[in-house]
N, C-alpha and C positions, 0 to 999 in steps of 0.2 A: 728367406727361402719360401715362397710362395707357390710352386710349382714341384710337384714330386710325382715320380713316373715308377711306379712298380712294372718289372716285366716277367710275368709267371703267375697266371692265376694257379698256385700251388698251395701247400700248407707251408712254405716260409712266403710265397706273397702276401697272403692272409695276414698270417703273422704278423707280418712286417706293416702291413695298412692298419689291423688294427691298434699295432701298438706307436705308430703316430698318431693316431686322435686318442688315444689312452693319454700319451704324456704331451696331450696339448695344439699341435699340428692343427691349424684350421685353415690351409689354402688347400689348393686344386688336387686332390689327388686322384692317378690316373691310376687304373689298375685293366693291365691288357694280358689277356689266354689266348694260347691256340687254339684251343677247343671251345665249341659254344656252349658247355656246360658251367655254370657256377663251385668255385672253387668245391673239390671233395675229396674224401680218404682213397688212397692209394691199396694201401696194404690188404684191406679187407678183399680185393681184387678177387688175389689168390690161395683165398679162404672162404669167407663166407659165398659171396657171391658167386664163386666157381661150383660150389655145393649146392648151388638151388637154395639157399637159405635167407641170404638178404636179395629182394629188388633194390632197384641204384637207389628211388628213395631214401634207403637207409648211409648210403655214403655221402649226403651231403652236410657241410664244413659246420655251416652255418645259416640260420634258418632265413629267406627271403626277407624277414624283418629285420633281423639282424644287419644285412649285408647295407638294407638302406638305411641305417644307422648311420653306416660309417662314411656317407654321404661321399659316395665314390662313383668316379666317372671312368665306367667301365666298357671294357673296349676286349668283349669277348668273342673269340670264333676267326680273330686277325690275329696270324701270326706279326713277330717284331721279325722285320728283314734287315735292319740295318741299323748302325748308332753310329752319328756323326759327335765327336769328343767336342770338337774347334766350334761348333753348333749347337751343343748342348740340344740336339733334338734325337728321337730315335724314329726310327721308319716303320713303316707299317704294311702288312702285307694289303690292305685295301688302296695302298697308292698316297695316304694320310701321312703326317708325321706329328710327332708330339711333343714339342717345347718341355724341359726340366731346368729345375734349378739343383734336383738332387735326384739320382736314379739308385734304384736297388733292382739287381738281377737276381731272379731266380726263377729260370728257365726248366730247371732238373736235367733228366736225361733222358736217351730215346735208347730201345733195347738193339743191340749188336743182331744185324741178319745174316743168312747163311746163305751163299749162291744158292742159285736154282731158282724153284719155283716156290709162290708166298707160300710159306706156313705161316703159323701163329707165333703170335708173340704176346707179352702179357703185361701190358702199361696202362690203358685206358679202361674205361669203360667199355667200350666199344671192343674196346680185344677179349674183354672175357664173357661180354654177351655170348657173342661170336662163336667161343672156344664152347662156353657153358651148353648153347644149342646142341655143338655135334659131341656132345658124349653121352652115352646110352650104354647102360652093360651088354656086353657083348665086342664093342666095338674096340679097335686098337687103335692107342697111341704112342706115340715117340716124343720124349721129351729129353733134348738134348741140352746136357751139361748139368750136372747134380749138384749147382750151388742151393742157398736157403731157398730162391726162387724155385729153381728147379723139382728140389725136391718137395715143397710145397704143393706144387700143381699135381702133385701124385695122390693129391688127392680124387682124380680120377678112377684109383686101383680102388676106393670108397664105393664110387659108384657104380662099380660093374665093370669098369673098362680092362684091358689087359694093358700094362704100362709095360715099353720098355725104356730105359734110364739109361742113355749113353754119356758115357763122362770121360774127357782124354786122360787127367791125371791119374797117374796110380789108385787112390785115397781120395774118395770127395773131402772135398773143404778142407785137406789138410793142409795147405797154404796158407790158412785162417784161425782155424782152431787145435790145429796140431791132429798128426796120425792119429791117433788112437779115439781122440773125439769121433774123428771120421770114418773110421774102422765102425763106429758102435751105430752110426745113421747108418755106413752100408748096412750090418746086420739085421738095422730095422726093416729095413727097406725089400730086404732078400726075405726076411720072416712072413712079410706080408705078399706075397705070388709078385714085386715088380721084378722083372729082367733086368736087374741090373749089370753093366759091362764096362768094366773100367781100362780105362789104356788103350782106349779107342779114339780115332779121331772123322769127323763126321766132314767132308770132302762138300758135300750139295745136298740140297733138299729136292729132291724128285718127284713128281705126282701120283708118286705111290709110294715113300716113305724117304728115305736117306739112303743117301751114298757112301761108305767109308772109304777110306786112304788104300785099304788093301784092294778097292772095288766091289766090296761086298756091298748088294742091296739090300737093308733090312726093310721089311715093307711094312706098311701101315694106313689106316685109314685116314688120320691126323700126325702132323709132325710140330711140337712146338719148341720154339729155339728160346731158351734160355741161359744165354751163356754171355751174360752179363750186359756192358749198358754203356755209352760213348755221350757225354757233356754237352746239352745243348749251345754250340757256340758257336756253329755254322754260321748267321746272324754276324759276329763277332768279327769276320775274317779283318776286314778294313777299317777295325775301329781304331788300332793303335794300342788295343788292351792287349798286357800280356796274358795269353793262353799258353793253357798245357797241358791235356787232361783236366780240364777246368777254367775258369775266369781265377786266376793266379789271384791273390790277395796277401796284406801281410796280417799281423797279429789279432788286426782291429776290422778285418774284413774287408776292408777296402783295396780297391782297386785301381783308383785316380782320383784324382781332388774332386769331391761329393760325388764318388760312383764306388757301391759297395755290391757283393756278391753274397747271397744265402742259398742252404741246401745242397742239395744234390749237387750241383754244376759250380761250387764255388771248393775251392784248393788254395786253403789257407795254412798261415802257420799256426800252429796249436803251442802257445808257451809252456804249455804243463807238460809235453812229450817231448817240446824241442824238437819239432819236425814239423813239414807239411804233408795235411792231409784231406783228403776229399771224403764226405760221409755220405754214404746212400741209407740213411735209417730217418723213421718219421721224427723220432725226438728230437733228434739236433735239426732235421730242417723248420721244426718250431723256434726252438732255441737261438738258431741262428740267424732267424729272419727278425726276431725280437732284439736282437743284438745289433746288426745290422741296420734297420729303424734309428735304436738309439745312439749310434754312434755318427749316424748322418744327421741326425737332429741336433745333438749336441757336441759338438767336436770338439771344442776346450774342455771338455771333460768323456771322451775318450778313454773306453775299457779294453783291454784285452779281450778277446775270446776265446776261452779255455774251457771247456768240458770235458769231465769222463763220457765220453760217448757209449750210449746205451741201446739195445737191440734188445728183439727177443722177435722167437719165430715158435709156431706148432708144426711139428712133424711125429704127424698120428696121433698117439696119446701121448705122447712127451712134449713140456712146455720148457723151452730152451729160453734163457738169458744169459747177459753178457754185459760187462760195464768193460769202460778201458779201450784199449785201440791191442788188438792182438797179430795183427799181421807182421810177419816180422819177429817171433821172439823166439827165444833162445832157449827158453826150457818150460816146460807145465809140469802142475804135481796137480795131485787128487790129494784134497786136505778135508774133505769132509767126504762120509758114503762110500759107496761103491761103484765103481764105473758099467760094473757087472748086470747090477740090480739098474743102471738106468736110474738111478736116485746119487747125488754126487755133487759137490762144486769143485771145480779145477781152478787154480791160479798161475798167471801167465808171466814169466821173469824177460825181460828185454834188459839188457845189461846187467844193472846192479840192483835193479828196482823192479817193484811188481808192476806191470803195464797194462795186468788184462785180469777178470776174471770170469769163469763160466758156469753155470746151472742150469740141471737139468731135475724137474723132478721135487723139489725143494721151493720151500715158501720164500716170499722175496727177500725177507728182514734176513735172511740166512745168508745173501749176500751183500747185505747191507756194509757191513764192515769191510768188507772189501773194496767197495767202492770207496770208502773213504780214507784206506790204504794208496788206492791210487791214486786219488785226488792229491793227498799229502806226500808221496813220493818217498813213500816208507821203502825201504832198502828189503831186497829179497831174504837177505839170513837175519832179520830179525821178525820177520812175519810170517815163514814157512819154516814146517818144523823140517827137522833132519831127515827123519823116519818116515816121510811123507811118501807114496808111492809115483815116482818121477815116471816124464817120457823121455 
């Protein structure tokens, strides 16, 4: 294998490049971004940087010495338009194509838009320059859809701005973390002056705010849509890869015989849940691009990829974590704190076993045990107690 084509200058492309010349890899590696910036942090987006606190300076991966370390031939600012399997080449948006003997995808994803007219959206750099210029106290925005993203960018209500928070379900994030998690972020959310409005559904983006379903115009200066995020696979249509909500994988990441998928855009099966699943969090798009690397380098010795997938977000002064895959389960308790006080770990039961668990408030080692509850697939009634206060 002399020839290895990363597609995603992301944090699992990175990943993935450099942990082929970590274990040994010394032919052609190609590493190709949509964007002409040099691989950088995601997350900081809709935090620091929305806050006036970090310049992009501070989000990048790895340092300009670093990256020619890894004696890579990079191919940044051309999107991939196309992947021929029978070919072993992928296409390039400059007209170019790229010979591989082994490809790793990791495209990520692009954020979900709303008819009408452009609002914001919050992926690049470029989106939260953008967004970060037009906020000024005084001025109003609309930020449609109260996931972690969503509610993250309310870090505008920090700055002066007047937020409104439109969210269709019931209960933010109750889909995810269960009611009552959800109940305690709206409360945060209403504590601190945002509008929040749940059980709404937002129709078009207008050039003076949004449209609801009843025809109601809520006006605003800014309108930014966060309401989640669609697989980059467009690229993919004609390759013969099965898609689905992701570049489809099984246990070991892979895709087709030496074509593997990391991060964001890959929908794999996870052996420790016994299901497939797609994860939009930074840790496992490290993890997974590391994985992915070593299982196209080495293929008679081929691992599973099974992690407790791990998240955490800031909303306001509360620092939220999370081990496990919780969407989907069947019961949460509150077994440490109080959900009250905003100090508290909950644990998530899918079947018979614990599958999730959450913190808010609480030093990490506090959930420490728990994640290794998951990991080990300890059963729910010997690791919650009885008394424990349930949803």
């Amino acid at each position: 294998m002399r020839r290895i084509v990363v597609v995603g200058a992301s944090a699992a492309g990175l990943a993935a490049a450099e942990t082929l010349r970590r274990e040994g890899y010394d032919g052609t590696l190609t590493l190709v971004g949509d964007e002409p910036l040099a691989p950088y942090d995601r997350p900081p987006l809709s935090k620091r940087v929305l806050a006036g606190e970090w310049g992009p300076g501070r989000l990048d991966l790895r340092t300009p010495d670093d990256l020619a370390g890894l004696d890579l031939d990079l191919r940044l600012g051309v999107p991939a338009t196309g992947l021929r399997l029978a070919d072993t080449e992928v296409d390039l948006g400059d007209g170019s194509s790229v010979p591989y003997d082994g490809l790793i995808i990791a495209t990520g994803v692009r954020p979900r838009r709303l008819p009408g007219a452009d609002g914001h959206v919050l992926r690049t750099l470029d989106d939260a320059m953008r967004l970060r210029d037009r906020l000024a106290p005084g001025r109003r925005l609309i930020v449609v859809g109260a996931g972690f993203l969503g509610a993250e960018a309310a870090v505008a209500r920090r700055l002066g701005c007047e937020v409104t928070l439109l969210e269709p379900a019931p209960v933010p994030l109750a889909h995810a973390v269960g009611a009552r998690v959800g109940e305690m972020l709206t409360d945060a959310h209403r504590e601190r002056g945002v509008d929040l409005r749940c059980g709404v559904t937002v129709t078009e983006v207008t050039g003076h705010g949004v449209r609801l379903a009843d025809g109601e115009l809520v006006e605003a200066d800014e309108v930014l849509t966060a309401v989640g995020s669609l697989p980059t696979t467009d690229w993919l249509g004609d390759s013969g890869l099965t898609v689905g909500d992701g570049v489809v994988c099984d246990e070991y990441c892979g895709a087709a015989r030496n074509v593997y998928a990391a991060g964001d855009v890959a929908r794999w099966f996870n052996p420790l849940f016994g299901r497939s699943m797609r994860i939009e969090h930074r840790t496992n798009a490290a993890e997974q691009g590391m994985a992915a690397a070593r299982n196209l380098l080495r293929p008679e010795a081929r691992k599973p990829f099974a992690p407790v997938p791990y998240f955490w977000s800031d909303q306001y002064d509360m620092k939220i974590q999370a081990y496990g895959y919780l969407r989907g389960h069947d019961e949460v308790a509150v077994v440490e704190g109080d959900m009250a006080e905003r100090r508290f770990v909950a644990v998530y039961r899918t079947g018979d076993r614990v599958s999730g668990a959450l913190a808010v408030g609480v030093p990490p080692r506090q959930l420490r045990r728990w994640r290794q509850a998951i990991a080990t697939g300890v059963r729910w009634r010997e690791a919650v107690q009885i008394d424990a206060v349930a949803n």
